[in-house]
Structures are given as C-alpha cells and as structure tokens.
C-alpha positions in Angstrom: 0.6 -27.3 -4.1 1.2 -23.4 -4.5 -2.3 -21.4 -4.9 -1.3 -20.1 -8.1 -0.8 -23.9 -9.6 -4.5 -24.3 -8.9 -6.4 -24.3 -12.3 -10.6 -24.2 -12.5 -12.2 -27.1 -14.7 -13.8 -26.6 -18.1 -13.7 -23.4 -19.7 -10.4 -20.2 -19.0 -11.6 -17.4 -17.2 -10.4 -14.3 -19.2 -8.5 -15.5 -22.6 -6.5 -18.2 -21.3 -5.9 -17.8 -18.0 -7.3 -20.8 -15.8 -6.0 -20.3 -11.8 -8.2 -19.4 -9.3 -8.9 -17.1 -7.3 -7.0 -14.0 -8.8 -3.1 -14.2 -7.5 -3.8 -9.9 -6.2 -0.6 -9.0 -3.9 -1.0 -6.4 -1.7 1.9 -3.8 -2.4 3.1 -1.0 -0.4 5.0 1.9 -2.2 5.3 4.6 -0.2 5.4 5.3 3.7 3.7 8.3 5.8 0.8 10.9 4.8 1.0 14.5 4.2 -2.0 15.7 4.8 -3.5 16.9 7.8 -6.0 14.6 8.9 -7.0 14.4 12.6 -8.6 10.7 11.8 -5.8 9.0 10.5 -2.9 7.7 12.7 -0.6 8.6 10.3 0.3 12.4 10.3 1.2 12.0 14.1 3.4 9.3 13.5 5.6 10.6 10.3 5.1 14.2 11.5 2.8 14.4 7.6 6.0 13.0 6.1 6.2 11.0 2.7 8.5 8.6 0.8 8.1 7.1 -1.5 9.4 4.7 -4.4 9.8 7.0 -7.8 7.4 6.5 -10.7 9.8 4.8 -13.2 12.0 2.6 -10.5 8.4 1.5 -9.1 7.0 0.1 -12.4 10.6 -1.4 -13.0 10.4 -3.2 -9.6 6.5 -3.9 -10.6 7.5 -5.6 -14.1 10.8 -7.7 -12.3 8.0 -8.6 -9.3 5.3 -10.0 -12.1 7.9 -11.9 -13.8 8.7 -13.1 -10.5 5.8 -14.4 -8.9 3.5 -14.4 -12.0 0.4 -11.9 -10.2 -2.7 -11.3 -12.0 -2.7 -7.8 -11.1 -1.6 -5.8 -8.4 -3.5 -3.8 -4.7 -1.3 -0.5 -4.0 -2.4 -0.3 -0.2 -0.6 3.2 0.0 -2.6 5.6 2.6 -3.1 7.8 -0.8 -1.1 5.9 -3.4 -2.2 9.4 -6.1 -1.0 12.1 -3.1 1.9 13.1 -5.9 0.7 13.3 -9.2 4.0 13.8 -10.8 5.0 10.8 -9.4 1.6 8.7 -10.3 2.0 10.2 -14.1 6.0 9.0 -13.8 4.6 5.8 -12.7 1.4 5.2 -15.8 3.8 6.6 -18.1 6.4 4.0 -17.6 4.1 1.0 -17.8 2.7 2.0 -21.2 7.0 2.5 -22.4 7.3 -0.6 -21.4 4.9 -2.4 -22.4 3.6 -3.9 -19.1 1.4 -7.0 -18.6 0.3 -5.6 -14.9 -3.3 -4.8 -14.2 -3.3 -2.8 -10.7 -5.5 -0.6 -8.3 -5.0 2.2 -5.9 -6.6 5.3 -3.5 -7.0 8.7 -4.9 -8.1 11.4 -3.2 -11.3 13.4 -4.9 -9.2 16.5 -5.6 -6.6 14.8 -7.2 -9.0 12.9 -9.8 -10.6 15.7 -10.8 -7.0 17.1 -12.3 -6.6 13.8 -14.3 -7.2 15.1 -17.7 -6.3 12.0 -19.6 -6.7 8.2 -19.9 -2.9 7.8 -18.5 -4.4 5.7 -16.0 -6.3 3.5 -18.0 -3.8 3.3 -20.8 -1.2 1.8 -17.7 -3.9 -0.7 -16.8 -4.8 0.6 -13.9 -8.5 -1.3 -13.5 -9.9 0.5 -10.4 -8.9 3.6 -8.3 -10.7 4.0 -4.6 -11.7 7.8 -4.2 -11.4 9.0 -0.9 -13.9 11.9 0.2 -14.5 10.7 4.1 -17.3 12.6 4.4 -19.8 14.4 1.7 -20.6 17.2 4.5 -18.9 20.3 5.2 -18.8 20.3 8.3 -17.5 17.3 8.9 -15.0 17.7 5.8 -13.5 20.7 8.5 -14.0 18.6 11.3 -11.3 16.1 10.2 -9.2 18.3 8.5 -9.8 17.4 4.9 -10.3 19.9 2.5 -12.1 18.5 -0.6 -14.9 20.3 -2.6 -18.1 18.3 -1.6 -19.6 19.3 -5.1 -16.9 17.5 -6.9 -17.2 14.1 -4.9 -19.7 13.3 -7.5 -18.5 14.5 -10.6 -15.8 12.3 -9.5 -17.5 9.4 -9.0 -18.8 9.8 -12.9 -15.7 10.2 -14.5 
C-alpha cells in the first residue's frame, strides 16, 4: 500500500482530506547560488552561477506534477528559491491565473522580503517562507560575505 492511500480513522483533517502524514515532495527548481558567500559550498562550485526553471513553465510543471501524484503541498529546497524576484512574482502570479490547488514553501533571503509589497505570495498559496539572515551581527554578516541589513532581520520576521 502506497503512503498516500493511508487514511486516519474518525474525523478529516482539514475539509475532507483524510491521508496521513502530509504527502510534502521536496522539489528542486533551480541549480547554483549567486551570491558570495564564503559558507556555502555552492559559489565555488557554479562559479555564483544560477538556472533556473521560469516562473510560468514552473507552476505549469507544478499543476501537471499535483495532478500527477496528488501532493498536499509542495518544499522548494532551492539554496534561495526568492534570489530573482521577477521570476518568484512570474511564478505567484501564475498560480493565482490558474487557479491552482498547490499549497507550497520556500527560502527567502531578508533583503528580498522586505521588497515584497503585496500578498502575491499568499494569494499563490504559498503557506511558509524560511528567511535567511545567518547571522544578526555585523561582523559576522562581513565575515561570511552576506550583506543584509541587521535592523531589517526583524521587521522581517513581523511581516
């Protein structure tokens, strides 16, 4: 027996939905890192290069994948899944055209956040994002090569 065909007794869990545990696929959109941190193996492997899936062909892919396999929602495990913002807006927007059933989660740096000035996110069902500060001191900030604003790690964290 599949996971997924596993139901709970008695009552749904949220509306209808009986499985257990949450069917969460880990999902990987993009490949590399651009930015310059020494702590990460990552920028000396791409050389701080990026790829990634576009916004619009990545929720297509994400709608044809839930019809699939039938996921409850959805882990990007991107090293930052928010590093482009057009493409993270391309990607929100195109759930809420289409209509999608996806609930899904994924890193955000702290500078990248604080540019978000609308419920995009939400309105795409995105359910969590993972802010990434490393560090809230300066010097260490420098230290690994980051370069976020400690006073907006927790005006972050409230928004």
């Amino acid at each position: 027996m599949e996971l997924k065909d596993k139901t709970l007794p008695g009552e749904p869990i949220q509306g209808n939905r009986t499985r257990a545990p949450l069917y969460a696929p880990n999902f990987f959109s993009s490949f590399g890192r651009p930015e310059p941190c020494t702590f990460c193996c990552s920028p000396p492997i791409t050389g701080r290069r990026w790829k990634a899936i576009p916004g619009k062909q990545l929720a297509e892919e994400i709608i044809e994948l839930k019809a699939r396999f039938g996921f409850d929602m959805l882990r990007f495990q991107d090293a930052n899944f928010g590093v482009a913002e057009k493409r993270t807006k391309e990607l929100c927007q195109a759930l809420v055209d289409l209509d999608a059933d996806v609930w899904w989660n994924g890193t955000i740096e702290i500078e990248t956040i604080m540019r978000y000035k609308d419920d995009l996110p939400e309105e795409s069902k995105c359910h969590l994002l993972w802010l990434g500060a490393e560090s809230g001191k300066a010097e260490m900030q420098e230290r690994i090569g980051k370069n976020i604003g400690i006073d907006n790690i927790p005006i972050a964290y409230s928004t």
